[in-house]
C-alpha positions as CSV (number, residue, x, y, z in Angstrom):
1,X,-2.6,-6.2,11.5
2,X,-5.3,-4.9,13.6
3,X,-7.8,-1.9,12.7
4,X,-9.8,0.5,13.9
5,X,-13.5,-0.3,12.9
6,X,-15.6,1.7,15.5
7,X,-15.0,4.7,18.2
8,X,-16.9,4.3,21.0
9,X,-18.0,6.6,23.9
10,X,-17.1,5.4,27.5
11,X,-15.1,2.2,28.7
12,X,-19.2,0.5,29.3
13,X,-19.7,1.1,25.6
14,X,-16.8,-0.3,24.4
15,X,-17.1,-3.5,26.7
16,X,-20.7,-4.2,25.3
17,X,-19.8,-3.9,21.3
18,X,-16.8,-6.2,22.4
19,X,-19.3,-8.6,24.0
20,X,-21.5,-8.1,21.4
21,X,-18.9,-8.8,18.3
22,X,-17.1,-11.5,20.2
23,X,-20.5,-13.7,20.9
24,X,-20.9,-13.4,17.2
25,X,-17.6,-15.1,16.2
26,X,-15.1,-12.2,15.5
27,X,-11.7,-12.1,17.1
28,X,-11.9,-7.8,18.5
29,X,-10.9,-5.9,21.3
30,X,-11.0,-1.9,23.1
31,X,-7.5,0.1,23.3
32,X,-8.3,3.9,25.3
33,X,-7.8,6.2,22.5
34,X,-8.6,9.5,24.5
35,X,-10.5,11.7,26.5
36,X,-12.1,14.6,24.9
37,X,-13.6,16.9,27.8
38,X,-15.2,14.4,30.2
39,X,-15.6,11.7,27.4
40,X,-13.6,9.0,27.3
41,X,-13.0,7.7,23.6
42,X,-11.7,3.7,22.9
43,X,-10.9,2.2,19.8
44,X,-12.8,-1.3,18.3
45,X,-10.0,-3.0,16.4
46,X,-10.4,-6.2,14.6
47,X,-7.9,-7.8,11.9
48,X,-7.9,-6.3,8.6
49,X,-9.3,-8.9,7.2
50,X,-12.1,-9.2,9.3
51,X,-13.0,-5.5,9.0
52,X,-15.5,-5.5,6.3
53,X,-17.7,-8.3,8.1
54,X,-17.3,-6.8,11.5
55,X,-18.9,-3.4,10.1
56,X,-21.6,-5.5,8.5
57,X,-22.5,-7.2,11.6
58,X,-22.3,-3.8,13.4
59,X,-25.2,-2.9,11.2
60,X,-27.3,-5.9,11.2
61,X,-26.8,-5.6,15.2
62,X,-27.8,-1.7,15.5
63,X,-24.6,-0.8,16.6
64,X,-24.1,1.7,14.2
């Protein structure tokens, strides 16, 4: 089952943490969640059982 494991700002965003989680190993990918004025918001999901070490790698990479 996937999961939500980040909310990103703008479709760019999303692509790069994608890039960014995908060169290191992890199977992830962006779904359009919604727009919220003229912000678009998209979802990082991963498998559930990937979600703990996707955040960590998230930290270790600045992302959040």
């Amino acid at each position: 089952m996937w999961t939500t494991v980040y909310m990103a700002s703008g479709y760019e965003k999303a692509l790069e943490i994608e890039k960014l989680l995908k060169k290191e190993g992890f199977m992830v990918k962006i779904r359009y969640f919604s727009k919220e004025g003229g912000e678009e918001l998209y979802e990082i999901l991963s498998p559930q059982f990937e979600a703990e070490d996707v955040h960590e790698a998230m930290i270790e990479l600045g992302i959040i």
